[in-house]
N, C-alpha and C positions, 0 to 999 in steps of 0.2 A: 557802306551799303545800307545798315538801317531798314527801319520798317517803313511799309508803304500804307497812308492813312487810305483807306477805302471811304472814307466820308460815309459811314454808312452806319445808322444806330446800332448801338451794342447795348443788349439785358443782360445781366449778370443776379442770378438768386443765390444767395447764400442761408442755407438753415442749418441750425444752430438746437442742437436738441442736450438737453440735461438729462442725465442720469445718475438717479439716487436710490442707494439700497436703504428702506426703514428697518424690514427684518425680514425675517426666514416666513416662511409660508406654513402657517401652522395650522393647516386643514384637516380636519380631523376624518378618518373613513373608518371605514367596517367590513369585517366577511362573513359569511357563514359556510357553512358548511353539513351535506348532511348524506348516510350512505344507509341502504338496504339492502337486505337479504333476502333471499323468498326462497324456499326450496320447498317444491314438489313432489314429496316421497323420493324414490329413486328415479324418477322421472327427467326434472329439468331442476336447474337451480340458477335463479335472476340475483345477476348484482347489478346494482346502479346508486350513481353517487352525483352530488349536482354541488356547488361551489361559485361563490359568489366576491370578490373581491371589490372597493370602490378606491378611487384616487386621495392618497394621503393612508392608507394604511400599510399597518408594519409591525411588526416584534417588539417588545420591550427593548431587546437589546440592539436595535436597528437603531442609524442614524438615519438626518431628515432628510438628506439625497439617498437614501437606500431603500426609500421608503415607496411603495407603489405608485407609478408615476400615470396609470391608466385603465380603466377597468375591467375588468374580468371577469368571463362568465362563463362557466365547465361543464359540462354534466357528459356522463356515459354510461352506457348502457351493456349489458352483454351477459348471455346466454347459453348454458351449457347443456344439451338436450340429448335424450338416451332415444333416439325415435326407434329404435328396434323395440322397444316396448308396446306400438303401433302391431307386431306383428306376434305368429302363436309362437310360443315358447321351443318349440322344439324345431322350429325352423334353426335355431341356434345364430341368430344374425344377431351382428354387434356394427350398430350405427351410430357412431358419436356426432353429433353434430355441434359446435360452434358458433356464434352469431353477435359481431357487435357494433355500438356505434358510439361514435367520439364526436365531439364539437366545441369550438372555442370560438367568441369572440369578444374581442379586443375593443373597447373605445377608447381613442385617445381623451386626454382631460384638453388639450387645446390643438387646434385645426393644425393640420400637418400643411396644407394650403396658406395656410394663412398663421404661422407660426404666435404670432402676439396677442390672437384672437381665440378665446374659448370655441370649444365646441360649441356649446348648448348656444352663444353670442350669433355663430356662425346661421345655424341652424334658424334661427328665430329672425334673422333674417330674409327666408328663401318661406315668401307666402303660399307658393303650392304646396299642397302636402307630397304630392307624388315627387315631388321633385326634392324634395326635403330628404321623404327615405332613401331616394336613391342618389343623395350626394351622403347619407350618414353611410349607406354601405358602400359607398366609395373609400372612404377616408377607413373604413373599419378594417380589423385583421381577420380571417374568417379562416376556420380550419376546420374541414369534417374527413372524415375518418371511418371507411364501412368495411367490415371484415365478415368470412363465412366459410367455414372451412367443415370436412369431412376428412377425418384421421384414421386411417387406417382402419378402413370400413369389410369386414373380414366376413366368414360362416367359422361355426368352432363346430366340435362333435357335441352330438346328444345324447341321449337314451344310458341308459347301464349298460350295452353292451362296448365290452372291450377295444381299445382302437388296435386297429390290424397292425401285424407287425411289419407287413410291406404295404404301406398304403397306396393309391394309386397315384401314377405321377401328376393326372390332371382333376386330382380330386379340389372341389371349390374352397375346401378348406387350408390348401397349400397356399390361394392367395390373398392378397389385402391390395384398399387402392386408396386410395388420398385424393383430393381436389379442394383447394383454397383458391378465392379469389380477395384482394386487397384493394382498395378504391379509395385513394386521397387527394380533396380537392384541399387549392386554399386561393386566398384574392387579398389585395393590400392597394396602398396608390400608387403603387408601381408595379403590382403583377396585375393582370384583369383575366387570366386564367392560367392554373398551373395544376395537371391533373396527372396523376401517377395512378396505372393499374397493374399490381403484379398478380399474374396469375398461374399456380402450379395444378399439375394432374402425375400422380406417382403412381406406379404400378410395382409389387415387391411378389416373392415365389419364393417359398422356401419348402425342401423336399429334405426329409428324413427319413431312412427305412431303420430299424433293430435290428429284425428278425432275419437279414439274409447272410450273416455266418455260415458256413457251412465248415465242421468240421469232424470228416472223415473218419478219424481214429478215435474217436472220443471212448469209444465203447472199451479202448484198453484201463485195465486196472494195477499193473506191474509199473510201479514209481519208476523205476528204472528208466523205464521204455518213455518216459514223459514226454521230450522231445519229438518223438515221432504223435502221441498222442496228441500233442497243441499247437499239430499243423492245424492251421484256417485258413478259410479265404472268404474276403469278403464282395459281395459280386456288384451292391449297389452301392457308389458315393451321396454324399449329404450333398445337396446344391443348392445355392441362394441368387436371385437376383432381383436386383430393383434399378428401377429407370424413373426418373423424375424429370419431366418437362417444367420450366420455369419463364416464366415470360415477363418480361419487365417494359412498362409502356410508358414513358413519361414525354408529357408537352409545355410548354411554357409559352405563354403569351405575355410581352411585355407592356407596358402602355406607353405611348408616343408622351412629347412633354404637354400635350396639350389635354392629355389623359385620357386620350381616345385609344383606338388600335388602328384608326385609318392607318393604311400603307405601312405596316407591321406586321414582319411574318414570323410566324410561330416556331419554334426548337421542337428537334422530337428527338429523344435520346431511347434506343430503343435496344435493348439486349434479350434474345432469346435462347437458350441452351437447354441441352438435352445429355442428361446425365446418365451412365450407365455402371453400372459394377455388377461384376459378375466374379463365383467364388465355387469352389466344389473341396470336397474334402472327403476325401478316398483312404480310408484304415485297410489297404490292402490285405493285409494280414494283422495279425494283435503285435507285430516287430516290425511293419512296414508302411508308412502315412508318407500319401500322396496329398500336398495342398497347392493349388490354384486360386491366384486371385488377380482381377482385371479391375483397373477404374477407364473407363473412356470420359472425354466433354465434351463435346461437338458444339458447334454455334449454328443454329437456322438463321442465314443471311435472310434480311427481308430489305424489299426497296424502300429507297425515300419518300421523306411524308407519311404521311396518313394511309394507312392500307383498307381503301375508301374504293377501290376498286373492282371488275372481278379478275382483271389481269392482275391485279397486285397481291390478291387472296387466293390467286392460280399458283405465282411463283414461291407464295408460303407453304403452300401447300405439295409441288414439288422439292421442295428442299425437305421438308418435312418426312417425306416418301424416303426421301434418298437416307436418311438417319443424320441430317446436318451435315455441318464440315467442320470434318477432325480438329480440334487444338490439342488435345492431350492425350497420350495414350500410354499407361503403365499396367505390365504383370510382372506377377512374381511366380516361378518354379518352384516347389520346394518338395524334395525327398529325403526320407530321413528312415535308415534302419538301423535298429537295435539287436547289436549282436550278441547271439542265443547262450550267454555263457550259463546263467542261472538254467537251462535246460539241463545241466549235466551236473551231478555231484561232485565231480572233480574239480572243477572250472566256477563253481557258484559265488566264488571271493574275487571273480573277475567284474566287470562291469565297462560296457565302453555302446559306441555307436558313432556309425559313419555318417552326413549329411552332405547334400548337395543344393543349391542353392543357383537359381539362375533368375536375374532381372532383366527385365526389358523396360525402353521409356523414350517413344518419339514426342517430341515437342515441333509443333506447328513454326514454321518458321513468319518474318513478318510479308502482309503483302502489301500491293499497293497499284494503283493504279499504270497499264501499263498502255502506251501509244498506239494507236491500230486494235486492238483488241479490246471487244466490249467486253464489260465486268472487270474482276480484279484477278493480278497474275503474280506469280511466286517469283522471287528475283535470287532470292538468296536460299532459299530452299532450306529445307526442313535441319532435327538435329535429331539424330537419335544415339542412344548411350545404353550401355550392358554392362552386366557384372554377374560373376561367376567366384560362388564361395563355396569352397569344399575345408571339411572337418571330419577331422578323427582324434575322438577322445576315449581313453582307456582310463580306466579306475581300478587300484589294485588295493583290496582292500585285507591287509596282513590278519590284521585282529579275528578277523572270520575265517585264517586260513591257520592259526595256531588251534583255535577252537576243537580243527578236526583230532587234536591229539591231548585227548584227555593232562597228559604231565604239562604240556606247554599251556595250555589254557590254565591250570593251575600256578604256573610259573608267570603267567601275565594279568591275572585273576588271584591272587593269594588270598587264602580265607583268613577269616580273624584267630587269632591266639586266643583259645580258651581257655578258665583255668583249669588246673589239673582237680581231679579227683579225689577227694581223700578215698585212703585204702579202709575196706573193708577186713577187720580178721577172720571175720566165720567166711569170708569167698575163699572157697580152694581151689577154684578153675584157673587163677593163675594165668588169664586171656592178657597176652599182649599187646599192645595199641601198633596202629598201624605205623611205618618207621614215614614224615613227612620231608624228610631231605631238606630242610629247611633253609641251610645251611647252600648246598648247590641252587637251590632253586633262586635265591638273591643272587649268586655268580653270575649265571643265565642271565636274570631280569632285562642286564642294558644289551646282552646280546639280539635281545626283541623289543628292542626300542624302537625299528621303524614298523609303522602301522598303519599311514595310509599312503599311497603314490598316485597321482592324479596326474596325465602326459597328454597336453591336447594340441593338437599341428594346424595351424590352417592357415590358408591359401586364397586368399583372394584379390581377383582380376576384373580392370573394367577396360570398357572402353567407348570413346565418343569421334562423333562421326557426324562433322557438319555438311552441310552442303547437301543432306540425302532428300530425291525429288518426291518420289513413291509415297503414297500415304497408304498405314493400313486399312485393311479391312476386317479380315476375320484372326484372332490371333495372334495380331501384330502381322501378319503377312499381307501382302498387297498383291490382289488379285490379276490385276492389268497391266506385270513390268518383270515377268519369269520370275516369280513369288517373293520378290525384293521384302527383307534383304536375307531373305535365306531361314533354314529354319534353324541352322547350329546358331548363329548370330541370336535370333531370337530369342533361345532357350537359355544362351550365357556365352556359347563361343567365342575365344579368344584368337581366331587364327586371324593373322593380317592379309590375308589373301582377299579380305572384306572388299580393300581398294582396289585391287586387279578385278572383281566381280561389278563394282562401281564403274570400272573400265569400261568393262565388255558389257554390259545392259544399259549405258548412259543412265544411273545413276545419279550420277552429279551434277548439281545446278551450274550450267554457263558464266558463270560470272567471275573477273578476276579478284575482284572485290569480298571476296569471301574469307574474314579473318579469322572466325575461329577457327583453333587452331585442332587438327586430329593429334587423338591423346592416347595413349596404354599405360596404366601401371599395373604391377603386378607386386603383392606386399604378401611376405612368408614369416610367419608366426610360431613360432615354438615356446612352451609353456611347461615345467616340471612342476609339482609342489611336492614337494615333501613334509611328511608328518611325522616326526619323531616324539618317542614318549623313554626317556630314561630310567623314569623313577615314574611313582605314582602321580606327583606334585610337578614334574616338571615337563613343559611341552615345550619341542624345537619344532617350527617352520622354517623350511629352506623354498625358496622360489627363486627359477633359473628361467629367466627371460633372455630371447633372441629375435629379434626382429630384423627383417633386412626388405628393404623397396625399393624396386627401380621404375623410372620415368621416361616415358618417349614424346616427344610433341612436334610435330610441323604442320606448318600450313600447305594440304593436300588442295590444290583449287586449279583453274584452267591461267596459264598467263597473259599476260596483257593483252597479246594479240586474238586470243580466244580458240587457239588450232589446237593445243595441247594440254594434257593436264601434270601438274608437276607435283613434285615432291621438295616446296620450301623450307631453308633455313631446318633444317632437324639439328634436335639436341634431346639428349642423353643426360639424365640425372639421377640421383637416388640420394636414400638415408640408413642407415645402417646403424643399431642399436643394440646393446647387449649387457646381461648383468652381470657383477664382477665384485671382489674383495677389494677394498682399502684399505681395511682393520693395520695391516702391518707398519703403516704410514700414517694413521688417521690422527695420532697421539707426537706426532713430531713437530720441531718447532726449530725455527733458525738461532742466531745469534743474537738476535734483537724485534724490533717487532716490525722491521722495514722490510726485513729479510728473510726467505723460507728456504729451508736446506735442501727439501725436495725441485722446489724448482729450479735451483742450484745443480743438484744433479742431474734435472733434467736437461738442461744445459749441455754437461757434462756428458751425458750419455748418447748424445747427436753424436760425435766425432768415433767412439766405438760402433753404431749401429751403421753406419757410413760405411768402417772400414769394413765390416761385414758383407754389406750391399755390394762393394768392389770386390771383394775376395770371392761370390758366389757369381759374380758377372763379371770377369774380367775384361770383355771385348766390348762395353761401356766408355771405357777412356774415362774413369772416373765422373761421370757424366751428374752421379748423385751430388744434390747441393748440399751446404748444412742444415739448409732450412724448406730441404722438398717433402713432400709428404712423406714418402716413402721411408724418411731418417726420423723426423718427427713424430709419426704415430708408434710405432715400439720402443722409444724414447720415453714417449710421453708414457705408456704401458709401465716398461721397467722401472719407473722413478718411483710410480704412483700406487704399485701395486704391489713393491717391495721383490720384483719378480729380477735372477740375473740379468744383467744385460746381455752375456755371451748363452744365454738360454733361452730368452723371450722370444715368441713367434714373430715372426718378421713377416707375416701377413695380416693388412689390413681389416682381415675378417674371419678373426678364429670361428672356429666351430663350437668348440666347447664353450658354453657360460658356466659363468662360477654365478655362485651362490648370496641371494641377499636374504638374511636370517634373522631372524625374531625368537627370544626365549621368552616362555612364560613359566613364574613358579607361584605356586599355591603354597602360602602356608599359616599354621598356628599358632600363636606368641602365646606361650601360658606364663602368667605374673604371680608370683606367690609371694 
């Protein structure tokens, strides 16, 4: 086959270029550097600093590729100004103002264009001037940077008179407001505009009254009667809120390769949010605190592009109106009373208090664009989750309860031996010393060895719940869907009944597709400590821990065909934890060091707990293996715990914990 000559002249250029390194590039640069101060009484105070780098400079300890490869030129500026000083003194305004400016730019030491050519080479080529500068701010890095902000710009009180002790709720001094705006541009040869504006406005409200206690009985003077005297009530809660609008604008323009922007459209990355937290905090009585606390986030949707319009500046502005749309919504419940034992002489070596605790926390589920329908629509729908913690701790404290009896607080209390007295012969009174029982009062001592008991229980439950459509509105409740999803739910409710109310108000998002999964656990806590004191020097702690949790999960969602909603795949789990003695065992040791004698008998102890489980069940048909649970956990029990095997509890989850103990002993070593 072969090639076919075309008869037809053929050029062929071959170049041939050398390259040789003599040395390193030893060009020498410099910077400076220079910063001021200026402050104007209490007034304003100016910082500014300006910074000068050129190509080839570096640190002593710098090597010669580490060393500035392009120029740099910094300076900024910024302003911190008291303008309430602008106004009379007893207007009481606090106006801080803020103000700065940042700029950098960058020359390269050789043309980014033209890589093997200097700049200045480049430059001194292009005879126009105008055309000079504006290919040197082509190739350059340029970055500015404008800031201004007003920080919690408030009224405070004036004058020497007193501030009231119920103030009023819309007094101007309850609130504060904030407004910053940020403005960063920068350009390179490949951005030709990139401009970021973040903008916030904050509004904050904080209410405190003192004075509105009211208690009744106060006028009594009989200690006795205290209780009844230190009823209160208190009628106003402390309240806080602040909302912060934050706007974030940013655009990017890139440059085409030919470095222009013809037929190049611009990025706009635009995030708007509106922040909310709300907080109250309710001392019902001096034994009873109500706290309340909310975060919301909302997002203000705004359209594509540039908001260059006035329909485009209409729909910011309805969204705006409306408080955004919902992402996040979290409170918390919290009740807490202290019960009144220190009100009564008998009872004042008691101490304890109840607590309730209820969370709420919808999360925005994702959206996305959906067919037929302008704008965007929920497919998978929302999540919301609860929890529900309840506490009761008692504090029993002995040492304050011996006290009441003069001999037993001596007996846990012993004073020092003093010496005796030489006898006088001219005393004829003949006064006898009091008899100190010395003797008995050491017998006693370790019978009051225990001194303090500390018992605290608690109980907490959550649960989550995907798929939910409703968004709230005021208090985690939703105004527009029979107050979805309830207000026991809200507040911490545990009942399942959630899904049958999901049922009947269509609740739940249409989609088979919905996998997370609905969830309950519920974890019960018990806690003893004990304090023991035998002797002076020696302290015993016992702590008796019991823990036990159980698990539910399935995927609650509509199935494939979309008619019904089911209850998937459910499973049932838990863990179950408890403290216990090993001491009897702890010190034992096999034959060798391959082998352990306890696990030995553990072994051993399956085929007696077995026959136990058949002798207690005999309509089983021996159905226990040697290695089901039910033979292995009392097995493993009686091995490990030194406990009989025909006595060990043969359920999986005694009640009682045993004790894990700690001694501590104080003492003096005298060397003579």
């Amino acid at each position: 086959f072969g090639l076919i000559d075309d008869k037809l002249p053929k050029s062929v250029c071959i170049w041939i270029n050398e390259f040789r390194i003599a040395d390193f590039d030893q060009t020498a640069g410099w910077a400076a550097l220079a910063r001021s101060q200026i402050r104007l009484a209490d007034f304003a105070q100016i910082n500014g600093s300006m910074s000068y780098t050129t190509f080839g400079f570096g640190a002593i300890n710098q090597r010669i590729s580490e060393r500035a490869r392009k120029t740099t030129f910094n300076y900024d500026v910024s302003a911190q100004v008291a303008l309430d000083k602008f106004f009379p003194t007893n207007w009481g305004l606090k106006i801080p103002l803020f103000v700065g400016l940042e700029r950098r730019i960058i020359t390269p030491r050789f043309n980014p264009l033209d890589p093997d050519v200097q700049m200045e080479s480049s430059l001194q080529g292009i005879a126009d001037a105008n055309q000079r500068n504006e290919y040197k701010r082509l190739v350059q890095e340029i970055s500015t940077r404008r800031s201004i902000n007003l920080t919690n710009v408030r009224k405070i009180r004036t004058g020497t008179a007193p501030a009231p002790k119920i103030p009023l709720p819309f007094a101007l001094e309850n609130f504060g407001f904030t407004w910053g705006r940020v403005e960063e541009t920068r350009s390179d040869i490949n951005t030709a505009q990139y401009l970021m504006v973040n903008q916030n406005y904050g509004l904050t409200y904080q209410y405190a009254a003192t004075g509105a206690i009211i208690e009744p009985f106060k006028f009594i003077k009989n200690k006795n009667l205290s209780f009844i005297k230190d009823i209160n009530f208190n009628l106003i809660p402390t309240l806080n809120f602040s909302g912060m609008l934050d706007r974030r604008y940013t655009k990017t323009l890139f440059r085409a390769a030919d470095r222009t922007t013809l037929g190049v459209e611009p990025l706009y990355q635009k995030q708007f949010t509106f922040m909310r937290t709300y907080s109250a905090l309710w001392a019902l009585t001096k034994s009873i605190n109500i706290n309340y606390n909310s975060n919301a986030m909302a997002v203000i949707d705004e359209p594509f592009g540039e908001i260059d319009t006035r329909e485009n500046r209409d729909s910011v502005m309805v969204n705006l109106k409306r408080l955004g749309r919902m992402k996040n919504f979290t409170q918390t419940f919290n009740i807490t009373y202290k019960l009144p034992f220190d009100k009564f002489k008998m009872t004042d070596w008691l101490d304890g208090n109840i607590e309730q605790k209820g969370t709420f926390n919808w999360i925005a589920g994702a959206v996305a664009p959906k067919p037929g329908v302008k704008g965007q629509a929920d497919t998978l729908g929302n999540v919301i989750n609860n929890g529900r913690d309840r506490n009761v701790r008692l504090g029993v404290d002995f040492s304050k309860l011996y006290k009441k009896w003069k001999f037993l607080d001596e007996v846990q209390n012993p004073k020092p031996r003093l010496p005796k007295e030489k006898k006088n012969p001219a005393d004829t009174t003949k006064k006898k010393a009091p008899r100190e029982f010395r003797l008995l009062k050491m017998m006693l001592r370790p019978l009051l060895a225990l001194r303090k008991v500390n018992f605290t229980y608690s109980l907490t439950e959550t649960t989550i719940f995907p798929g939910f459509r409703p968004t709230p509105k005021y208090f985690g409740i939703s105004q527009d869907n029979a107050n979805a999803p309830g207000w026991e739910f809200v507040l911490g409710g545990q009942s399942s009944d959630i899904k049958n109310q999901a049922i009947a108000n269509n609740w739940l998002a249409p989609s088979p597709f919905l996998n997370t999964q609905f969830a309950q656990t519920k974890r019960e806590t018990i806690k003893i400590d004990l304090q023991l004191e035998p002797l002076p020097d020696l302290r015993i702690n016992l702590d008796f821990r019991r823990t036990r949790q159980s698990d539910y999960r399935e995927n609650f969602r509509f199935n494939q065909a979309g008619t019904e909603i089911e209850s998937q795949s459910p499973m049932r789990s838990g863990n179950f934890s408890i403290s216990t003695i090993t001491f009897m065992t702890a010190f034992s040791s096999g034959n060798n060091q391959t082998e352990s004698a306890i696990f030995k008998l553990f072994g051993e102890y399956r085929t007696q707990i077995r026959q136990r489980l058949n002798a207690l069940n005999p309509n089983t048909n021996g159905v226990y293996g040697i290695n089901s649970q039910d033979v292995i956990l009392p097995a493993f029990v009686a091995a490990y715990t030194g406990t009989s095997v025909d006595k060990v509890n043969l359920s999986p989850f005694p009640n009682m914990p045993l004790p894990n103990w700690t001694i501590d002993y104080t003492c003096v070593f005298f060397y003579f």
